[in-house]
Residue frames relative to the residue before (quaternion, step in Angstrom):
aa qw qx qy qz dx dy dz
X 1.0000 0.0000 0.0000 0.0000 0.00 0.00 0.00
X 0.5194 -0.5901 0.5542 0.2737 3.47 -0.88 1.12
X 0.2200 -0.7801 0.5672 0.1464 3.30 -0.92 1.16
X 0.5280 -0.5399 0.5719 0.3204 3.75 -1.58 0.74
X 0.1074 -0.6446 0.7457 0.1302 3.33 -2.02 0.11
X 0.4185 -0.7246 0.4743 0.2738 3.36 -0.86 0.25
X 0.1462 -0.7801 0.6051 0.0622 4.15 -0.24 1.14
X 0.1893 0.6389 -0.7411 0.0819 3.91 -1.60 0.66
X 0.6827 -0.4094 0.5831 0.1621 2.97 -2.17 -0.19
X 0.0778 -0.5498 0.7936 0.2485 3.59 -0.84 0.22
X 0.2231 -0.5032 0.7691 0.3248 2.53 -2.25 -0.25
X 0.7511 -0.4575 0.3079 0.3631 3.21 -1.78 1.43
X 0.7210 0.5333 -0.2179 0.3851 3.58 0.49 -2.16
X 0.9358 0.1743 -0.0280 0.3051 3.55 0.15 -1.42
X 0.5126 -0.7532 0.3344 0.2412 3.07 1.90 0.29
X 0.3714 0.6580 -0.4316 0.4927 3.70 1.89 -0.13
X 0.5269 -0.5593 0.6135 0.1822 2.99 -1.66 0.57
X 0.0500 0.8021 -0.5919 0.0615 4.09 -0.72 0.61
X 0.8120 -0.0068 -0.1281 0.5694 3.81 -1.08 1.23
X 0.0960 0.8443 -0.5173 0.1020 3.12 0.24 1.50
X 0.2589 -0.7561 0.5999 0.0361 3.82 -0.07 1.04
X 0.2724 -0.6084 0.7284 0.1585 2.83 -2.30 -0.01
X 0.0143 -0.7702 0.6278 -0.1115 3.73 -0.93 1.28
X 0.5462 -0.5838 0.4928 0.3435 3.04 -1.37 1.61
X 0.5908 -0.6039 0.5085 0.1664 3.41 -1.55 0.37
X 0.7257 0.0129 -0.0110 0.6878 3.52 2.07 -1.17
X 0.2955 -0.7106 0.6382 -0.0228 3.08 -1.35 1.69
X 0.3540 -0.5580 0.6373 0.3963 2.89 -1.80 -0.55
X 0.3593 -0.6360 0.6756 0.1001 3.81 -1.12 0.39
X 0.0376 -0.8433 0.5347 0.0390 3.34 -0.28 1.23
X 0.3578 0.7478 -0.5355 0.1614 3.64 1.07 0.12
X 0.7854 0.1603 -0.2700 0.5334 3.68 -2.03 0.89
X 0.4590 0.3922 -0.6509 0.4603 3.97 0.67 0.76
X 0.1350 -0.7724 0.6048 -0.1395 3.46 -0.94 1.69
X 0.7225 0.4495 -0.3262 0.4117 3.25 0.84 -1.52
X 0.6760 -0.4447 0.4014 0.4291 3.48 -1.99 0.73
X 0.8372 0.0341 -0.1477 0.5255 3.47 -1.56 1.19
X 0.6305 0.5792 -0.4621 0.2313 3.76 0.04 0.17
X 0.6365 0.2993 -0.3995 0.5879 3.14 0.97 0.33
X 0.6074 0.2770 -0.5961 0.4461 3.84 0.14 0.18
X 0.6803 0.4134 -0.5400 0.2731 3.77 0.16 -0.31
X 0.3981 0.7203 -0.4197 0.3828 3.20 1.35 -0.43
X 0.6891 0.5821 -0.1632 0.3996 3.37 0.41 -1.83
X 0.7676 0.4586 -0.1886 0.4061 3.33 0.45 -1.53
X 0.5650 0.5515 -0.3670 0.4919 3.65 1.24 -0.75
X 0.6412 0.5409 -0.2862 0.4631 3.36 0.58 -1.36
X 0.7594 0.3606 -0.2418 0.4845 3.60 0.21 -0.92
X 0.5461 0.4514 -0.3703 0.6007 3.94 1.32 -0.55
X 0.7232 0.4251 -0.3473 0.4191 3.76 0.61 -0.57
X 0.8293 -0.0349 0.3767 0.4112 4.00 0.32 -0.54
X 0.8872 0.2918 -0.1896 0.3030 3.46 0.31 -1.58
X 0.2415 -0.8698 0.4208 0.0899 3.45 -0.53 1.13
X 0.4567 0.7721 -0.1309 0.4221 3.44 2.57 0.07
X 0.3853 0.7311 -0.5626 -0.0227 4.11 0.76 -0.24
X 0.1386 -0.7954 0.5779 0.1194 2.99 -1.44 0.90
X 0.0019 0.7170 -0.6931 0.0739 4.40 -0.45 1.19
X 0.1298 -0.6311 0.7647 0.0122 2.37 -2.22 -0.04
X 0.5330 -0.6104 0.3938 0.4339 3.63 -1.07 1.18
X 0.4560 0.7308 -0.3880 0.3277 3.64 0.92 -0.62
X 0.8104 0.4218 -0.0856 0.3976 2.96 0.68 -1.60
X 0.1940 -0.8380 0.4181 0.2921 3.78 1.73 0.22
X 0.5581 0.5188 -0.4928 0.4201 4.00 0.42 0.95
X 0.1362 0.7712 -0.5739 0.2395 3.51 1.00 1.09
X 0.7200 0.4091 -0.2692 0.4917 3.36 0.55 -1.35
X 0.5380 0.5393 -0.4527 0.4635 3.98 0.72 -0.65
X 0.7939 0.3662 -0.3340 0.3523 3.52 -0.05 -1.13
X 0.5805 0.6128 -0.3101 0.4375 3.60 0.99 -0.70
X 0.6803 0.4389 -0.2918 0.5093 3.40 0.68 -0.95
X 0.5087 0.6316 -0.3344 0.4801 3.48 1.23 -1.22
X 0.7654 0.3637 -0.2363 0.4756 4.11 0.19 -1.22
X 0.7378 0.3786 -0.3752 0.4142 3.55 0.80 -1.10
X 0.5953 0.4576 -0.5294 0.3949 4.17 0.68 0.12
X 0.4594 0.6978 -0.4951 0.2387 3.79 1.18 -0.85
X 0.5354 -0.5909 0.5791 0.1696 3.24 -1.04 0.91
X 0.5492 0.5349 -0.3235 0.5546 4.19 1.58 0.12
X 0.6904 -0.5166 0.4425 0.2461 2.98 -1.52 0.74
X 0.2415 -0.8240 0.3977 0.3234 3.35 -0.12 0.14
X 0.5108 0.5772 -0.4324 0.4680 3.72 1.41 0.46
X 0.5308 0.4650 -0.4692 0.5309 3.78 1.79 0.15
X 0.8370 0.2458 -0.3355 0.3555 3.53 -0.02 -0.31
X 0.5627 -0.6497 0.5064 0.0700 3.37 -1.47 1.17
X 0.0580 0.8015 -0.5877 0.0939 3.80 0.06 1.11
X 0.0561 -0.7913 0.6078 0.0365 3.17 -0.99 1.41
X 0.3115 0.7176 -0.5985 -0.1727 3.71 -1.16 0.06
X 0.5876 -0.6070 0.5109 0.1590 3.30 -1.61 -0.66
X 0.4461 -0.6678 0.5800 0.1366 3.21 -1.21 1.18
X 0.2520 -0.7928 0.5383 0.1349 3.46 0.03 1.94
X 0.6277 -0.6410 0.2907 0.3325 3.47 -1.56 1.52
X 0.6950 0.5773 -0.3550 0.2403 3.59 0.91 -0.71
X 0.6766 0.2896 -0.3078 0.6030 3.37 1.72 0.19
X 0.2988 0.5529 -0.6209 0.4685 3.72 0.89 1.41
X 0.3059 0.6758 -0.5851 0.3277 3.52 -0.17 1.48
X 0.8479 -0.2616 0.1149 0.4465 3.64 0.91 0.08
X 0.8368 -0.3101 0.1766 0.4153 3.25 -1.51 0.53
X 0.7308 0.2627 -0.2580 0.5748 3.74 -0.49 -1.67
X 0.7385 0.5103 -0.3880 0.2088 3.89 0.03 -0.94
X 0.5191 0.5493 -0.3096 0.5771 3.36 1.82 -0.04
X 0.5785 0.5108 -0.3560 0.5270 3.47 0.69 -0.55
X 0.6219 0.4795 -0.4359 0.4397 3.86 0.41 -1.37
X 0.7099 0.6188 -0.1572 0.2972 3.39 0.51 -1.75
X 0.4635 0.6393 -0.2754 0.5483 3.33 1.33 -0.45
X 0.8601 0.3908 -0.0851 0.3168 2.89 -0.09 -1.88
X 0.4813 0.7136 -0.1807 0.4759 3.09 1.97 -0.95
X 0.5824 0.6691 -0.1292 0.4433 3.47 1.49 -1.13
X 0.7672 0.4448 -0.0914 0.4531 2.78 0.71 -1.73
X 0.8371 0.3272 -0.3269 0.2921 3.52 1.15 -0.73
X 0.5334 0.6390 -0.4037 0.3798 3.11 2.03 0.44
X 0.4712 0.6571 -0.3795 0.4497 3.34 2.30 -0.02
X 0.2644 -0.6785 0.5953 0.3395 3.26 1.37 -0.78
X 0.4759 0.6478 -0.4275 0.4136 4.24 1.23 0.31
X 0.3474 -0.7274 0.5382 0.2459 3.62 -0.94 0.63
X 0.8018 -0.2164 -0.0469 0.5550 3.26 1.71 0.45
X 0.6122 -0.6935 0.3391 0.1712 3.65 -1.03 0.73
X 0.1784 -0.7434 0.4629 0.4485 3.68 -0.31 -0.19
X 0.8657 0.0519 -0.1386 0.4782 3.24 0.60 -0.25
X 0.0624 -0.8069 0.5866 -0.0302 3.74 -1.30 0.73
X 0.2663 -0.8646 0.4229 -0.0530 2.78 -0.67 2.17
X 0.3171 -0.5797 0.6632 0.3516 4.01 -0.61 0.10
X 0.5074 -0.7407 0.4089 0.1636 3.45 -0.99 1.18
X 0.5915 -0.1531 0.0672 0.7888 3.42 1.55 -0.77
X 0.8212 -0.3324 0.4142 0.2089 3.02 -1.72 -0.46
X 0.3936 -0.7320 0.4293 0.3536 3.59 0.82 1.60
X 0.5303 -0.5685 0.5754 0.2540 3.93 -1.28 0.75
X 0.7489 0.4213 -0.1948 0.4729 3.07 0.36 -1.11
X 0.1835 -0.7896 0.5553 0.1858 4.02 0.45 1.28
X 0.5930 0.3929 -0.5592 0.4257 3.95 0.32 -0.59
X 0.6486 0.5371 -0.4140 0.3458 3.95 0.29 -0.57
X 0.5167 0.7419 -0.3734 0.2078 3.51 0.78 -0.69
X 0.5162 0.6980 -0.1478 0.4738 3.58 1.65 -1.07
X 0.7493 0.1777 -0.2432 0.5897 3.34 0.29 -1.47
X 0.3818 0.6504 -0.5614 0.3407 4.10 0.64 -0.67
X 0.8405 0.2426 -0.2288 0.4270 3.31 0.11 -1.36
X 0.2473 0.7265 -0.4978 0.4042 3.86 1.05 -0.22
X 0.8377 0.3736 -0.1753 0.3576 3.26 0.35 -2.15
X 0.4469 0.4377 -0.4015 0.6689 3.70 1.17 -0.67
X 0.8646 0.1495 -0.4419 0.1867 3.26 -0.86 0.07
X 0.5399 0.5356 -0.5009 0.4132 3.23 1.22 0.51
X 0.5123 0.6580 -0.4023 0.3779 3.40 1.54 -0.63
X 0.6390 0.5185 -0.3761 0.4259 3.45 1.02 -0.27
X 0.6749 0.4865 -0.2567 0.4918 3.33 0.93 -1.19
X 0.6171 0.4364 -0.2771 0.5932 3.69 0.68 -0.01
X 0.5751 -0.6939 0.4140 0.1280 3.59 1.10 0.48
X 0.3832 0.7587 -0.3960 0.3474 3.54 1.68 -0.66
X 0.8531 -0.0858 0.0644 0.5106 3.51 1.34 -1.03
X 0.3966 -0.7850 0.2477 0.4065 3.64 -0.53 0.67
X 0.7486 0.3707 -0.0436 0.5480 3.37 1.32 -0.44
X 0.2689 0.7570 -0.5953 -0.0161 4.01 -0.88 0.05
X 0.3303 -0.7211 0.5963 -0.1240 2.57 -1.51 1.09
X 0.2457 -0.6417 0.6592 0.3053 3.97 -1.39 -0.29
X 0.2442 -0.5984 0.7526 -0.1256 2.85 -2.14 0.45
X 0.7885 0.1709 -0.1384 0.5743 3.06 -0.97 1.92
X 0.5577 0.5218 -0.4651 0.4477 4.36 1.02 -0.65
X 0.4719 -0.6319 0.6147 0.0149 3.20 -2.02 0.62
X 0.5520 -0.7139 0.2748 0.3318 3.20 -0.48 0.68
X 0.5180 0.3816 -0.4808 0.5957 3.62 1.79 0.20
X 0.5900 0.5080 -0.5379 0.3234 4.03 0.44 -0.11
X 0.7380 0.5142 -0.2684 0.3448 3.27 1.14 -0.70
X 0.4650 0.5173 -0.5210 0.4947 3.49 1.62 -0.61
X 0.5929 0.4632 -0.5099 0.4170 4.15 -0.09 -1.48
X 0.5355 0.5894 -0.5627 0.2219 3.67 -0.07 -0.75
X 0.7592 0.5498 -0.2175 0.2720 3.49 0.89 -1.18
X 0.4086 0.7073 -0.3568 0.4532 2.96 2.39 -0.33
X 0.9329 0.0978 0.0039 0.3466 3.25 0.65 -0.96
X 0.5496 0.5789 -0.4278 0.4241 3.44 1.42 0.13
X 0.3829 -0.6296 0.5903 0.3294 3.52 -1.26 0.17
X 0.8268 -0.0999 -0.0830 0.5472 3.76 1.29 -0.79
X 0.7249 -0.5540 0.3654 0.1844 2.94 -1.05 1.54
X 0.7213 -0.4658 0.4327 0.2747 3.74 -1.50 0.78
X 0.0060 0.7668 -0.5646 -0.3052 3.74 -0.52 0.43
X 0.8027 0.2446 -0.1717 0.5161 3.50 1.25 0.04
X 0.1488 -0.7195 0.6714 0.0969 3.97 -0.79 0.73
X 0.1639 -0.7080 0.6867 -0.0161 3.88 -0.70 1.28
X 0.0907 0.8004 -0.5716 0.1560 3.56 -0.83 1.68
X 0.6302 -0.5087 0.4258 0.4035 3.10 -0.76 0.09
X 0.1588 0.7761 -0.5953 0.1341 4.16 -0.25 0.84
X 0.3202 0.6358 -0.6868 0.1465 3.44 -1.22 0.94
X 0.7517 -0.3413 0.3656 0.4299 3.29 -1.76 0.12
X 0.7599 0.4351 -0.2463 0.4155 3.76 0.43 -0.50
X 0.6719 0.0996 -0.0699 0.7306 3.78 1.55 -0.34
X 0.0250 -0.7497 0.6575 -0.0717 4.17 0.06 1.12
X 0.2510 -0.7626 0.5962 0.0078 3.81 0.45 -0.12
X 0.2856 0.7292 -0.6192 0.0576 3.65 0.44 0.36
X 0.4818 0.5588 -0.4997 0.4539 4.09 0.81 -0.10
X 0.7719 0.3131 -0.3431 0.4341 3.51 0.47 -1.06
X 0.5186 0.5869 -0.4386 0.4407 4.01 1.01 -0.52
X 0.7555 0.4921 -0.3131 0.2983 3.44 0.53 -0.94
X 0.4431 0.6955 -0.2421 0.5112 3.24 1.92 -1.35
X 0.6622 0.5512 -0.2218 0.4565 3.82 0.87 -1.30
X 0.7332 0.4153 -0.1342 0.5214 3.48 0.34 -1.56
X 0.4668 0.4705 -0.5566 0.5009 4.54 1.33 -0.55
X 0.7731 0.4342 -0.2760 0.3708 3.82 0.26 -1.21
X 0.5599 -0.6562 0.3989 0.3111 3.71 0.60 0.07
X 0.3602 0.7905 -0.2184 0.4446 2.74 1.01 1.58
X 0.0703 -0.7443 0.6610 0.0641 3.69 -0.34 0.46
X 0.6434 -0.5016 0.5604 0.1427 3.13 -2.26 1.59
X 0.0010 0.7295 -0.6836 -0.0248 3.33 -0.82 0.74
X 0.0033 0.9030 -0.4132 -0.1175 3.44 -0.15 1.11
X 0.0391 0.8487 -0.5182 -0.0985 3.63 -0.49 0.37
X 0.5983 0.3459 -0.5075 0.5146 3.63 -1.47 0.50
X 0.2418 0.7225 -0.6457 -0.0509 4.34 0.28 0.07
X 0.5756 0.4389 -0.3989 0.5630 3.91 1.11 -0.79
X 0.2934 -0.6578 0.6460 0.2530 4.26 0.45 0.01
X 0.5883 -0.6445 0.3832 0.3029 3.56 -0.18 1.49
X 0.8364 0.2001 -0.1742 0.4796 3.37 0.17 1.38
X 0.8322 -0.4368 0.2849 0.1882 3.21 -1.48 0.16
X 0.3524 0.7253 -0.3968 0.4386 3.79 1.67 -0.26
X 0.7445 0.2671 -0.1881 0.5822 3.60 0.34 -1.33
X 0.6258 0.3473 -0.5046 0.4828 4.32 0.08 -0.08
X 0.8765 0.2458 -0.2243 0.3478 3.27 -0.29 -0.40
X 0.1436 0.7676 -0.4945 0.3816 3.37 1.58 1.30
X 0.1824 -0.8506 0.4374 0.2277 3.64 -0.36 1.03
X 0.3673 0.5845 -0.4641 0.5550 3.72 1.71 0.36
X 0.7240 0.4495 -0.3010 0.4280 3.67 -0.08 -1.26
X 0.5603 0.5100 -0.3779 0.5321 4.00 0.97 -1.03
X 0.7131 0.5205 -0.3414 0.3225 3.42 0.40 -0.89
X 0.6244 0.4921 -0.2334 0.5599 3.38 1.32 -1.55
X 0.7089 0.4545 -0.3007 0.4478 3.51 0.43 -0.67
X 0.5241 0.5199 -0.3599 0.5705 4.05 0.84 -0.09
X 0.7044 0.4715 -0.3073 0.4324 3.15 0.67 -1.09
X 0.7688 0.3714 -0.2727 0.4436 3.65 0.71 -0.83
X 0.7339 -0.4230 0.4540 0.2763 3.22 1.12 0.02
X 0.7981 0.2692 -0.0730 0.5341 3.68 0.68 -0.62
X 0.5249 -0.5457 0.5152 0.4015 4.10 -1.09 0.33
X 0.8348 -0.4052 0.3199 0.1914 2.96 -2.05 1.01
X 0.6579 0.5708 -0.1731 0.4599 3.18 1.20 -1.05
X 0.7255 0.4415 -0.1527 0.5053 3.39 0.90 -1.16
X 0.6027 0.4934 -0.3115 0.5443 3.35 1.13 -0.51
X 0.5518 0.3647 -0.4507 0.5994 4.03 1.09 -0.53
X 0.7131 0.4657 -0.4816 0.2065 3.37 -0.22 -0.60
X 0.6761 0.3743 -0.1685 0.6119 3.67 0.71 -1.35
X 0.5836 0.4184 -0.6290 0.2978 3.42 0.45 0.97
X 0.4868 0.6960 -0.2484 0.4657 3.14 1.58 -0.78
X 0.5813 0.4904 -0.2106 0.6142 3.82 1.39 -1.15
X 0.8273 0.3375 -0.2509 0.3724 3.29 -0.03 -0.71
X 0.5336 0.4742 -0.4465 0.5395 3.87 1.34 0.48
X 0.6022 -0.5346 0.3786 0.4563 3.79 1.09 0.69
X 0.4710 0.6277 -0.5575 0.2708 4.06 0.94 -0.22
X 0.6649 -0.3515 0.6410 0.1534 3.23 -1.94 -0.64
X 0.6099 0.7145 -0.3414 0.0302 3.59 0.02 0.13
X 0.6568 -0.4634 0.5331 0.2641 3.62 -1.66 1.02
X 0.3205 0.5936 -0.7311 -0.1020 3.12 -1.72 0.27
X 0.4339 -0.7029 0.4713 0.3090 3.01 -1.24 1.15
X 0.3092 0.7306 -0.6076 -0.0382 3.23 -1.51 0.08
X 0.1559 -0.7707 0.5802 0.2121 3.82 -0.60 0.58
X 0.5504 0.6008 -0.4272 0.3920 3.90 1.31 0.01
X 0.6036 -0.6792 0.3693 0.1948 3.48 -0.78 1.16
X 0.6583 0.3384 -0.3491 0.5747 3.69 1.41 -0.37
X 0.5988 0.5262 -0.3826 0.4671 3.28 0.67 -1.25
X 0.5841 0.4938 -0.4107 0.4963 4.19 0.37 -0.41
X 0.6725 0.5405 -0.1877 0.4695 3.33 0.58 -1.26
X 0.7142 0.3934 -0.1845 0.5488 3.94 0.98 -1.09
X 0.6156 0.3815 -0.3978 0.5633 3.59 0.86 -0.25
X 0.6718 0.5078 -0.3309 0.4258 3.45 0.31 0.07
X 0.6345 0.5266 -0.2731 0.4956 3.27 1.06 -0.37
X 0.4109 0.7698 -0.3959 0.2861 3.22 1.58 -0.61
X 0.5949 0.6654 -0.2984 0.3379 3.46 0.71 -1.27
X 0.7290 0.3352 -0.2400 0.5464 3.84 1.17 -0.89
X 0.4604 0.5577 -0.5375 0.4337 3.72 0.56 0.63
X 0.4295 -0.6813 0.5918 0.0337 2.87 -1.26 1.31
X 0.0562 0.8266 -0.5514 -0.0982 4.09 -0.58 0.79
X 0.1734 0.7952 -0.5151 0.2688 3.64 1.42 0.00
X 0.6819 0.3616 -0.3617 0.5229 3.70 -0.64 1.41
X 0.7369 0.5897 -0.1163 0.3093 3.17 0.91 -1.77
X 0.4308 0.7705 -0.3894 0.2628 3.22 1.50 -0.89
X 0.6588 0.4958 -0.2657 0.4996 4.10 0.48 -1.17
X 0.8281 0.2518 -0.1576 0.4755 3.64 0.33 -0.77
X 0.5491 0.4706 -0.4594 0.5157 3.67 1.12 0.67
X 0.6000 0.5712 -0.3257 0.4557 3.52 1.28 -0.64
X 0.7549 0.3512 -0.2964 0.4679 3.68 0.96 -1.04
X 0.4144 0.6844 -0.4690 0.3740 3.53 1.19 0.63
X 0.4819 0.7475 -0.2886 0.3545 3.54 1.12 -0.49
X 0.1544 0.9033 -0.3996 0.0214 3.29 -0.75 1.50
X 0.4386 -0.6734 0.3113 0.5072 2.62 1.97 -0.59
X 0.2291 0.7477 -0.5353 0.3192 3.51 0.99 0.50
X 0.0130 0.6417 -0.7641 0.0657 2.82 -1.43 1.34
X 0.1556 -0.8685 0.4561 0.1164 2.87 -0.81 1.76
X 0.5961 0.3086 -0.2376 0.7021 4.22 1.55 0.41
X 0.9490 -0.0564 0.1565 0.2676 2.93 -1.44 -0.45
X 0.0467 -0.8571 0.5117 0.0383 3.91 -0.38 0.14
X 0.3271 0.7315 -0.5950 0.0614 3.96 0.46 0.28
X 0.4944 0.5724 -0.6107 0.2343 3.76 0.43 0.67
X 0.5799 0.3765 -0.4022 0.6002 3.74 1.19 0.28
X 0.4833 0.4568 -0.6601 0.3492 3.73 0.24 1.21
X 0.6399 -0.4308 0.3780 0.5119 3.36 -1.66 0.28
């Protein structure tokens, strides 16, 4: 069983914790599901299979899939945990974060989210302030239960303190066996935070056909894949794998019951810093 973690808010002033939640630990990640109905069927398996995690993004134009996807589910809808994200080209300011939100929600068809992320770090740095302003009203307005960033650096996150009243409960980066980032996890987790990691297979075939990882992954018993994944789980992160293939959903889930205990020395000297998409936590 996919284990839960508890997600909140400091506040800047008193360092307390505020709107503490509970968030599955493993999701699905529905990014580049484009084609008609492939990402709700996607969804619906996942959630028919186990997974109680969906992770979108307005970017990712399958808002309205996943919604529809949760609102047939045959679940409550206070069991499952819907995250998206407030794509960077409309991070430009206060009310426009708020619209965006709401915008979300009605393409979720969802009277509200659990969690809402800032996709990266608003270009525009004078905007960055009221950006978050708007996420935190989006909370107070109930619009969502939780927000968070995606894609910040550990200097985006110190400035945070310049201007937030409460702190991120979640930073979504890039984490696999080939880029682990523990400086930037740790940076995350000073601010009351938890790693949300996504891309753990790094969008592609570099990490599966790693002949170290094959090795670690023989050893435990389980495929390359599953062995990136529940490393990524087993550093206390958050993490997404994509998949819209009914086993491969089904096998990334299973990940959780693999055992890596031994493995610990030779996953560490895997580290390179690969970045396998995008990277704006090393912008200004």
């Amino acid at each position: 069983m996919v284990e839960d973690v508890t997600i909140g808010h400091s506040n800047v002033l008193t360092g307390k914790r505020e709107s503490e939640i509970k968030m599955p630990r493993l999701g699905l990640g529905v990014w580049q599901m484009i084609g008609e109905g492939e990402c709700k069927s996607a969804v619906s398996h996942a959630l028919n299979s186990g997974y109680r995690l969906i992770d979108t993004a307005r970017a990712y134009s399958n808002e309205q899939e996943t919604g529809e996807a949760v609102i047939e589910s045959d679940l409550p809808r206070e069991e499952i945990f819907v995250v998206t994200k407030l794509r960077r080209v409309e991070a430009v300011g206060y009310e426009e974060t708020i619209a965006q939100c709401k915008s979300s929600l009605e393409k979720l068809g969802l009277e509200y989210m659990d969690l809402y992320l800032v996709h990266a770090p608003p270009e525009d740095i004078e905007a960055r302030p009221n950006v978050w302003k708007g996420m935190e009203e989006c909370l107070a307005l109930g619009l969502t239960r939780s927000i968070g960033v995606s894609n910040y650096g550990a200097h985006h996150l110190d400035e945070m303190r310049s201007y937030a009243t409460v702190l991120p409960s979640i930073n979504q980066i890039e984490i696999h066996v080939l880029n682990q980032r523990p400086a930037l996890c740790a940076a995350t987790r000073a601010i009351g935070a938890i790693p949300m990691g996504y891309s753990p297979l790094a969008r592609g075939q570099k990490i599966l056909v790693d002949e170290r990882l094959k090795k670690i992954a023989d050893s435990a018993g389980c495929t390359p894949a599953q062995a990136a994944i529940k490393w990524v789980y087993d550093t206390g992160a958050i993490v997404i794998p994509k998949s819209s293939n009914p086993e491969r959903i089904e096998e990334n889930l299973a990940s959780i019951e693999i055992n890596l205990a031994g493995s610990e020395e030779a996953i560490a000297s895997m580290e390179e810093g690969y970045v396998s998409g995008w990277n704006p936590t090393i912008e200004h």
